[in-house]
Each structure stands twice: as C-alpha cells, then as structure tokens.
C-alpha positions as CSV (number, residue, x, y, z in Angstrom):
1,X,100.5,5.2,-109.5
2,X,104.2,3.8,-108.2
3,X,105.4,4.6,-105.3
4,X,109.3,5.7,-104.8
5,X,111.9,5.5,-102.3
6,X,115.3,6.5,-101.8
7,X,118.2,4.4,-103.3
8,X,120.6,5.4,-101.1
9,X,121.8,5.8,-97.0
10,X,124.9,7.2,-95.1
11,X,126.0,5.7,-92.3
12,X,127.5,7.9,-90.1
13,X,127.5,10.9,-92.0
14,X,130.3,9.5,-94.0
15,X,129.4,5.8,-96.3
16,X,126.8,6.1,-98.6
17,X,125.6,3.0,-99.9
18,X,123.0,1.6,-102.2
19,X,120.3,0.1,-99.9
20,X,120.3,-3.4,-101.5
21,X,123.2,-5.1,-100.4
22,X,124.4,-8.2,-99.8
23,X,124.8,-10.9,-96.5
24,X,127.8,-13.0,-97.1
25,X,126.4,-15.6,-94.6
26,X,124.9,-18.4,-97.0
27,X,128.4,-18.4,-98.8
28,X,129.6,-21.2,-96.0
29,X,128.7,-24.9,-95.6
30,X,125.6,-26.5,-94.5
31,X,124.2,-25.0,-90.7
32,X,126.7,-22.1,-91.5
33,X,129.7,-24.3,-90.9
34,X,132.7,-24.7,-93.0
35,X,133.5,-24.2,-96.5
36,X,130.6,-24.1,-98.9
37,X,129.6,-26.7,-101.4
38,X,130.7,-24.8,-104.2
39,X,133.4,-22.9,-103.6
40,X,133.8,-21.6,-107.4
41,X,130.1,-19.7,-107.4
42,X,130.4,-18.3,-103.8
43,X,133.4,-15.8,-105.5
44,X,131.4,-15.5,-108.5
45,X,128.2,-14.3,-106.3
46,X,130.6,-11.9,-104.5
47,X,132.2,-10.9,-107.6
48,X,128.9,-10.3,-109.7
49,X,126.7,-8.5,-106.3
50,X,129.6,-6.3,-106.7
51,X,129.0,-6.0,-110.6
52,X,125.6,-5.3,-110.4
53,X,126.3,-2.0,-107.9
54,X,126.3,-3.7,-104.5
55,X,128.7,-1.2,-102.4
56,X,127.3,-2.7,-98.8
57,X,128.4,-6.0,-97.6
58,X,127.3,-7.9,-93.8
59,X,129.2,-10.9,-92.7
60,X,130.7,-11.9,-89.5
61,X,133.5,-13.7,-87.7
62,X,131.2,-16.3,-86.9
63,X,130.3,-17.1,-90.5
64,X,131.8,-20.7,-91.2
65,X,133.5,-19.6,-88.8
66,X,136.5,-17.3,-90.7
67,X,135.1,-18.7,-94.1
68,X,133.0,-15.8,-95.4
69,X,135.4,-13.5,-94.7
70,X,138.4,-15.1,-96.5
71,X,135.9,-15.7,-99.7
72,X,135.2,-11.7,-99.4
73,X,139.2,-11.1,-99.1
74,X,139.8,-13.5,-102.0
75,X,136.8,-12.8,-104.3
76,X,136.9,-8.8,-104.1
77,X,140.8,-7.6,-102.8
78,X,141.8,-5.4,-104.2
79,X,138.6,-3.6,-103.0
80,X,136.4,-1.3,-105.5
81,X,136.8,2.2,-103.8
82,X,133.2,3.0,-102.1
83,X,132.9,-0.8,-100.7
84,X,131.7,-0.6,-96.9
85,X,132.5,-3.8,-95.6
86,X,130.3,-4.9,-92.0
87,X,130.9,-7.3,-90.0
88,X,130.6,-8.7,-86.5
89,X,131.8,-10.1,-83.5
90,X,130.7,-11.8,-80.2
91,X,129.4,-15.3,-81.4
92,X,131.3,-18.5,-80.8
93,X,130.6,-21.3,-82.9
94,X,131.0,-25.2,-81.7
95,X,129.3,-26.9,-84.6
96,X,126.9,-26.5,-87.2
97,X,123.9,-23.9,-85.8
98,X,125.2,-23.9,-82.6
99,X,126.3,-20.3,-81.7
100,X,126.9,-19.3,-78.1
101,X,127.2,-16.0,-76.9
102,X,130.3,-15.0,-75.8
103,X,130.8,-10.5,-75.8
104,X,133.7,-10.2,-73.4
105,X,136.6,-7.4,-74.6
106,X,138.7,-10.2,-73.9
107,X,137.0,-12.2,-77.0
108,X,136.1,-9.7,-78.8
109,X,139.8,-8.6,-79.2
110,X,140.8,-11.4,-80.8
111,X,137.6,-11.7,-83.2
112,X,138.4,-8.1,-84.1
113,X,142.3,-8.7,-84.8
114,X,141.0,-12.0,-86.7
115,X,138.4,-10.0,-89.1
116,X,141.1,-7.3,-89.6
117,X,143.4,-10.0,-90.5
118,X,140.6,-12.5,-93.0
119,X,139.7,-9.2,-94.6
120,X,143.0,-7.5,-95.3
121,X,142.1,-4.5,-94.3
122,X,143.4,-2.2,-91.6
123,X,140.2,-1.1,-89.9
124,X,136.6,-2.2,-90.0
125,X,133.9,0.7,-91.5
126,X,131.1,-0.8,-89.7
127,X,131.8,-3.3,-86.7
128,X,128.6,-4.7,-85.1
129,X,128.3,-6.6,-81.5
130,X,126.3,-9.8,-83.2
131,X,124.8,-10.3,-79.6
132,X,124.4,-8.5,-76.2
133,X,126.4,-11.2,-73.4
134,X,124.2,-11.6,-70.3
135,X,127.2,-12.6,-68.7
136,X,129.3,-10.0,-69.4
137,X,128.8,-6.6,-68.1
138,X,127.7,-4.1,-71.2
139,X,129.5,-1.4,-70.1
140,X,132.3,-3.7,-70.6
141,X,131.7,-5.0,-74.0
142,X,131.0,-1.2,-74.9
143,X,134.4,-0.2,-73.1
144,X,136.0,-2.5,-75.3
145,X,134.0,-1.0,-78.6
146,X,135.2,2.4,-77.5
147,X,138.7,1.7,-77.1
148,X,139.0,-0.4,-80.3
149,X,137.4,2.8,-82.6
150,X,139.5,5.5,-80.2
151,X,143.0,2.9,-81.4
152,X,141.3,3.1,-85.2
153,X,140.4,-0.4,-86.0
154,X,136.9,0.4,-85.7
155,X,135.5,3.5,-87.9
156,X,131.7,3.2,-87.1
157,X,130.1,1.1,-84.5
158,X,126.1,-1.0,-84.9
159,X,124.4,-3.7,-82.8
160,X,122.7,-6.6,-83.1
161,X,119.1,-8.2,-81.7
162,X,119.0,-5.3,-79.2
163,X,115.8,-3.1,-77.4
164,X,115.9,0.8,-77.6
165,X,116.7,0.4,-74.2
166,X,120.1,-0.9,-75.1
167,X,120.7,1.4,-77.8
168,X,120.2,4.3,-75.5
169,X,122.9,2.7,-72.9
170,X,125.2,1.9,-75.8
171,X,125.1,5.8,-76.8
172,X,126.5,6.9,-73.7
173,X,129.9,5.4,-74.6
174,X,129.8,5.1,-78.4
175,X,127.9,6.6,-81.2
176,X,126.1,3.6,-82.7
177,X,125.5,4.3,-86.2
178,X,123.4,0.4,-87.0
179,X,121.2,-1.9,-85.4
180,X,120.4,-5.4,-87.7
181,X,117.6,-6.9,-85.5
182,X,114.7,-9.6,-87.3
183,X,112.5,-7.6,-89.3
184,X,110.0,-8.0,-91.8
185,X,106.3,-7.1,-93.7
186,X,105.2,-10.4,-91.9
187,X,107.1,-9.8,-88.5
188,X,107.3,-6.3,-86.6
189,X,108.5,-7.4,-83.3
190,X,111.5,-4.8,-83.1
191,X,108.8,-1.6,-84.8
192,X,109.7,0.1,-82.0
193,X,113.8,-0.2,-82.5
194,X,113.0,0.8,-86.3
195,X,110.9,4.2,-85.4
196,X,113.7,5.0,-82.9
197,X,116.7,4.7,-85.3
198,X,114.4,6.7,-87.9
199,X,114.0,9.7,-85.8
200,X,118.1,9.4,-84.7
201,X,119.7,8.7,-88.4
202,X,121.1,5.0,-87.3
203,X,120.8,2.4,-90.2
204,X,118.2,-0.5,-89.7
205,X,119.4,-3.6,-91.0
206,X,116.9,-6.4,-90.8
207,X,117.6,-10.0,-90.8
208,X,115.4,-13.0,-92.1
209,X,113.4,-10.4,-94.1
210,X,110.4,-12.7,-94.9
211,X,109.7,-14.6,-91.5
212,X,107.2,-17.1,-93.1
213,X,105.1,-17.4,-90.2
214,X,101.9,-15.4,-91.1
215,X,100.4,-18.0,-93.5
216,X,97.8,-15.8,-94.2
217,X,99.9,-12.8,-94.7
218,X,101.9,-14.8,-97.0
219,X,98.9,-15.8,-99.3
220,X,98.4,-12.3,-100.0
221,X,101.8,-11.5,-100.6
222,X,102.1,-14.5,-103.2
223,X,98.6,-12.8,-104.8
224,X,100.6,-9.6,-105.1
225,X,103.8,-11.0,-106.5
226,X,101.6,-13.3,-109.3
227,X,99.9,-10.1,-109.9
228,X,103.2,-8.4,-110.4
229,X,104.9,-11.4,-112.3
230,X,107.5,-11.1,-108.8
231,X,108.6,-13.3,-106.2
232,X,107.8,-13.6,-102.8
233,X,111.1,-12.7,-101.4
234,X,111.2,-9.4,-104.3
235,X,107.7,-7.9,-103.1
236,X,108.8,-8.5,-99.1
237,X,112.5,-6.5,-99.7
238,X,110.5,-4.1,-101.7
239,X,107.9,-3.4,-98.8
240,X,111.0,-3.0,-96.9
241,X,112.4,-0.5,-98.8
242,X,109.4,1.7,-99.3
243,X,108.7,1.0,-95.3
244,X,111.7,3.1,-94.4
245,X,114.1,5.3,-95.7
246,X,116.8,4.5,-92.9
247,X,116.4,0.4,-94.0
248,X,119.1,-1.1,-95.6
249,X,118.6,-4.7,-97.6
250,X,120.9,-7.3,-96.9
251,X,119.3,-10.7,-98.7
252,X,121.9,-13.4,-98.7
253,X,122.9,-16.3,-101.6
254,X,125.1,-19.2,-102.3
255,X,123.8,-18.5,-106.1
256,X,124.0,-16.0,-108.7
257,X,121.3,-16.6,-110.5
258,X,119.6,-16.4,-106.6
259,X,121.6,-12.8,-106.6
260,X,120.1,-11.5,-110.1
261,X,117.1,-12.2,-109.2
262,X,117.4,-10.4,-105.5
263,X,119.2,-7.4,-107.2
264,X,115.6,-6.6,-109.8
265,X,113.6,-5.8,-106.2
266,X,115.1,-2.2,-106.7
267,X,112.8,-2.0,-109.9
268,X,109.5,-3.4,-108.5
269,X,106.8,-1.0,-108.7
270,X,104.5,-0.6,-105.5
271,X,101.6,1.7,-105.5
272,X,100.2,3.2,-102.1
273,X,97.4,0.8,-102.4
274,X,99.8,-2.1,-102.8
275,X,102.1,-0.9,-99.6
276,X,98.6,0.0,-97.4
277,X,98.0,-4.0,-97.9
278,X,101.5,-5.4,-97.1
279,X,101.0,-2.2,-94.2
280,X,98.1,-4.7,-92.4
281,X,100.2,-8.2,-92.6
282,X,101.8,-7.8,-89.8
283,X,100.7,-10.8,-87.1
C-alpha cells in the first residue's frame, strides 16, 4: 500500500505553497557565474515550473551574481497571484564558485535594495541570510533583518546552513519562519535542525537533495527507482517529502525537459516498506 503526504505548507501562517518548487540557481553560467548558456530555455523553465503549478521559487543575490533574479523578473512579471518568491543575501561572489561570506547590515542593505530592484517587486515574501558571518556580530546581521521587515521590505524572515543553536538566538530578534540547510535520504547531518523546525512550524528547505556520497545507499536507491521505472533524483525528493510534512522541495534546472521530469516526483508511490529502507541509508 502507498504511502501519502501532504502537498502543501504555509510559511508563516500566511503563503501556502505547493511543496515542489523550484531553485532558480542552475539558470546562470557555468560555476554559477554569469549569464547562462542558453538564455532562451532558462525563461522557458521558469515559465513552464510555473505552468505545471510551481507557486514557490529560491534564488539569491548571489546567483550569477544578479542574473537569476533578472531571468525571474523577465520570464514571470507580471507575477501569477499566489507566487512566493525567496531569496537571499550575504554572499559575495569574485569568480566562478568562489563565494565569500560577507553578512554585515552594511552589505546586506544594498543586496536587499538590489533584489528589490532585479525582481520588481516592492518587498521580499521570504528573505533568507544565505550564511552566518563569523566576522560580523549576529546580533548585528539580525538588527539589520529586523529593521528591514519593521520598514516592510522584508515580509517573512529564514536562514541558511545554521545549528538550532542559531536559530534559537535568531528568534529573540526576529521570527524566522525557514531554514535551507544540506539535507538528504543519503545525508542527515542537520536531523537535528529538521526535528526542531517540525515541532516550531518553520519550513525546512534542503539543498543538494541527493548528496551522492553513500555509494551503497545509492545502489539501493537505483534498485528502488528500476523497480519503480523512476529516477534517482525522483525517489530521493520523494523520500523527502514523505520524511517531513514541514519540507519543502526546491530541485533546480537549466532544462525543461530536466523540470518535467522533477515535477512527476509528486506522483511517485512509496509504500511504508519502501520509506523504512530509504529510513536506514543514512551514512
């Protein structure tokens, strides 16, 4: 017998989304630098996730840098009523891959002004600090969060790559409604983060969803997806999904046909057997 799981989340009592969404990072060039390749199919994947229900997009500044976000403004303004655009700030970027930390309100202002102004929009649903700044005070960064949702650029606040530790300091300034840390069947470093945003109704929304470095784990989930005529990458976002009700998806393309194929993981059927085996991968 199939398992189910819900399709949708709110995020902060107020955005409901579908749980599959879409990461606009891959839309950029080569080591996330500059424009991409094909310019023509990145609006066309933005264009069609939309089409096929997608309501939840993640980018960031960082992202080209600029470049995702003007594709998202170009491919999708006017935007569909019920799009929650996320994205983030606190990255530098001084070539391709590189990406140094730099969270000080002082940069962060202009990163926010800068998304604001890519995106068209006139504040941000979901703003998320990409990285915590050991060189920067975190009271400051937060300061800065707080102000920028108290002047209305910001409506909802998340975090990035953090410990519940830092979630628990971030709460005494801000409500934080997010955290996107790395996360997957194969990879349960931040199960901890996940449990606690469960039991406190903050979104989980993991990055590199199928780590790739449990070869044996991965041999069983390639049996699994032969068995279920799947892929890889559709039975890992699917374990995700049944995992946890608070998870949102956010697998990222350059292609459509990459997209369509990303967007039929809502329709794989698990059973409980099948989930108690993906349950034991974890290295």
């Amino acid at each position: 017998m199939s398992t189910t799981f819900e399709k949708t989340y709110t995020i902060g009592s107020d955005l409901t989304i579908n749980r599959l969404g879409y990461g606009a990072m891959r839309i950029t060039g080569e080591g996330i630098w500059g424009p991409p390749k094909d310019k023509a199919e990145a609006i066309r994947v933005l264009q069609k996730a939309v089409e096929l229900g997608v309501n939840f997009i993640d980018t960031a500044d960082s992202y080209g840098p600029n470049v995702s976000e003007e594709l998202i403004a170009e491919a999708l303004q006017p935007y569909k009523s019920g799009l929650v655009i996320a994205t983030k700030g606190g990255l530098l970027r001084t070539g391709p891959n590189e990406w140094p930390v730099n969270s000080s309100p002082e940069h962060l202002k202009e990163a926010l002004e800068g998304s604001l102004k890519r995106l068209k929009l006139e504040q941000i649903d979901l703003y998320q600090l990409h990285r915590i700044d050991p060189n920067v005070p975190f009271e400051k960064t937060l300061g800065f969060l707080q102000k920028a949702q108290q002047d209305g650029k910001i409506k909802h606040i998340g975090l990035s790559e953090v410990s519940v530790e830092n979630i628990k300091k971030a709460q005494e300034f801000v409500e934080i409604v997010s955290i996107q840390n790395m996360y997957s069947v194969d990879n349960r470093k931040w199960e901890a983060e996940l449990q606690y945003c469960a039991e406190n109704n903050i979104a989980f929304i993991p990055w590199f969803p199928l780590n790739g470095g449990n070869e044996d784990g991965m041999k069983k989930i390639k049996a699994l997806a032969d068995q279920k005529n799947a892929t890889v990458q559709q039975i890992a976002l699917s374990w995700l999904l049944h995992h946890s009700p608070n998870i949102l998806l956010i697998p990222g393309t350059s292609s459509v046909a990459h997209l369509e194929e990303n967007m039929k993981t809502a329709s794989i059927e698990l059973s409980a057997e099948d989930l108690k085996e993906l349950d034991n991968l974890a290295a």
